[in-house]
C-alpha positions, -999 to +999 in steps of 0.1 A: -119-301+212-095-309+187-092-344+171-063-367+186-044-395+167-037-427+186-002-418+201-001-382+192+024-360+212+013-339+241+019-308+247+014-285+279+008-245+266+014-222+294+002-186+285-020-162+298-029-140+268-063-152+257-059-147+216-023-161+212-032-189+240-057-200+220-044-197+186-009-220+199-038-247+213-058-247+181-030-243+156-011-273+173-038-293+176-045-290+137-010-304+132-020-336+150-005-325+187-025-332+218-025-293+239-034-290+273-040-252+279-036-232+309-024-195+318-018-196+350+018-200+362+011-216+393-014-241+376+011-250+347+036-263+374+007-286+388+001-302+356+036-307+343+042-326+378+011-349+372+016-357+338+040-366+313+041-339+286+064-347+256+069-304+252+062-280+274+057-241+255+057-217+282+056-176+287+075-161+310+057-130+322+028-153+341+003-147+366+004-170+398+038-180+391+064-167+365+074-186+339+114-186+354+100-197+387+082-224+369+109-238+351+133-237+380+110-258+403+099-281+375+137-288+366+144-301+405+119-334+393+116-332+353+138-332+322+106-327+300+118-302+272+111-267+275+104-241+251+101-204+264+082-180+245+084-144+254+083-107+239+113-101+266+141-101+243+168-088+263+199-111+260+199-112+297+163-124+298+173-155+273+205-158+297+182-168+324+163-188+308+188-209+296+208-206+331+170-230+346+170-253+326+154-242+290+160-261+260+150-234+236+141-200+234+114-182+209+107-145+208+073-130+202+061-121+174+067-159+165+046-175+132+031-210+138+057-224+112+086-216+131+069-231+162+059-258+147+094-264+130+108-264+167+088-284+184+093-311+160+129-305+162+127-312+199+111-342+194+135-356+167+157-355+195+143-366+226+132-400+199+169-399+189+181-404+224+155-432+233+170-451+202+207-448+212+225-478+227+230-476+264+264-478+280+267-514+295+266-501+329+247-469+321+277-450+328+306-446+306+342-434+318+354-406+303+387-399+321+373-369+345+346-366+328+312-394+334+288-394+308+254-411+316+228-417+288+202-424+312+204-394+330+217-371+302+237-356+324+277-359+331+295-366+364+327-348+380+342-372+411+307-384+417+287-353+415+264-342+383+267-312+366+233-310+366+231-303+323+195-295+304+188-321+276+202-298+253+235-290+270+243-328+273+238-334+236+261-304+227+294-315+254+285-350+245+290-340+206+320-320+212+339-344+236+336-374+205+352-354+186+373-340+208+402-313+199+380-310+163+367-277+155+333-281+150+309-258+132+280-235+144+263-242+114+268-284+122+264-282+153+226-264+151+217-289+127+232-321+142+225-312+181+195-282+176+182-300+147+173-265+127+192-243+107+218-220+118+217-185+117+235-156+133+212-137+148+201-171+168+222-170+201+212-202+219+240-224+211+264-197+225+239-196+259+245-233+263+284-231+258+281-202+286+261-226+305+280-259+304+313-238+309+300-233+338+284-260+353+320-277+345+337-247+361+311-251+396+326-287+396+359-279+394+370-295+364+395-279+342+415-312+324+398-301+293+381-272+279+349-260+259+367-239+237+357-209+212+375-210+182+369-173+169+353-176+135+350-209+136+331-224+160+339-248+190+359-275+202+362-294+234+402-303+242+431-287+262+437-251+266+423-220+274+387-222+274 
């Protein structure tokens, strides 16, 4: 068993190959992380609903329960961040992923710096959020649009969009700064919290997916834009 600081952040490793299972559990733990290990789908789900896991790194191709399945059933209770790892590298494998709820996506082959990197970049976030000032009412008006902090979600006429983490940070972002082009390259850093580069598709997944979450609502007053070479802004227009 790997040594754990007083207050160390907890993982929950989902994966079923025995060598790369128990590299991630050891490797982590070396960096100071408390791991809980398991690589079975079905058993993952269990133990993310009974505990409070700061990260959850998960496979997708799982016995028991697939990783998607996981994921979709964990988001109808849990916001816990989730990072999918998977040698499935077809765009429309990262598409679903994203579409249930994931916050970031990592293709095998991976090195242990670039998980590492990530999963402190998730947490630099999530400790961002807890240190932002809440709305006096928890909900603040934004014409159509409701943004709540507490649920990091937004609100059309009453009903939630039903946004990841990661989605919410992005509209939020862009609707501050709204009819501003803003960046690919600032928005990775300032919403992803890692570098960009252009072979790294996931901010362009959660444009897709808060387009249309917005769109199920009916809500057209303004518009996640693409500005083509660019980057993005949210105003009026054609989306």
């Amino acid at each position: 068993m790997n040594p754990v600081q007083a207050g160390a952040h907890t993982i929950l490793a989902i994966e079923d190959d025995q060598v790369l299972g128990s590299y991630v559990n050891e490797q982590l733990g070396r960096c100071g992380f408390q791991v809980t290990w398991c690589q079975n789908g079905r058993e993952g789900l269990a133990l993310a609903e009974r505990n409070q896991f700061d990260v959850v790194l998960m496979d997708i191709l799982l016995p028991g329960m697939n990783g998607l399945d996981v994921l979709y059933a964990l988001r109808r209770s849990s916001a816990t961040p989730v990072i999918l790892m998977s040698a499935l590298g077809a765009e429309a494998d990262r598409i679903s992923g994203f579409r249930r709820g994931a916050d970031d996506y990592l293709p095998k082959p991976f090195s242990m710096a670039e998980l590492q990197v990530r999963v402190e970049a998730i947490l630099r976030r999530v400790a961002m959020e807890r240190l932002r000032v809440q709305p006096r009412e928890g909900v603040a008006q934004q014409g159509e649009l409701q943004f709540c902090e507490r649920s990091a979600d937004v609100l059309v006429n009453g009903q939630p969009a039903g946004l990841t983490p990661s989605e919410y940070r992005l509209l939020d972002t862009l609707h501050r700064q709204r009819e501003e082009v803003l960046s690919k390259a600032f928005l990775y850093q300032h919403v992803l919290q890692r570098g960009y580069s252009q072979h790294d598709r996931s901010l362009d997944m959660h444009v897709s997916q808060i387009r249309r979450k917005l769109k199920a609502l009916g809500y057209q007053r303004q518009q996640l834009r693409t500005v083509w070479g660019k980057g993005y802004l949210f105003g009026g227009g054609e989306a």
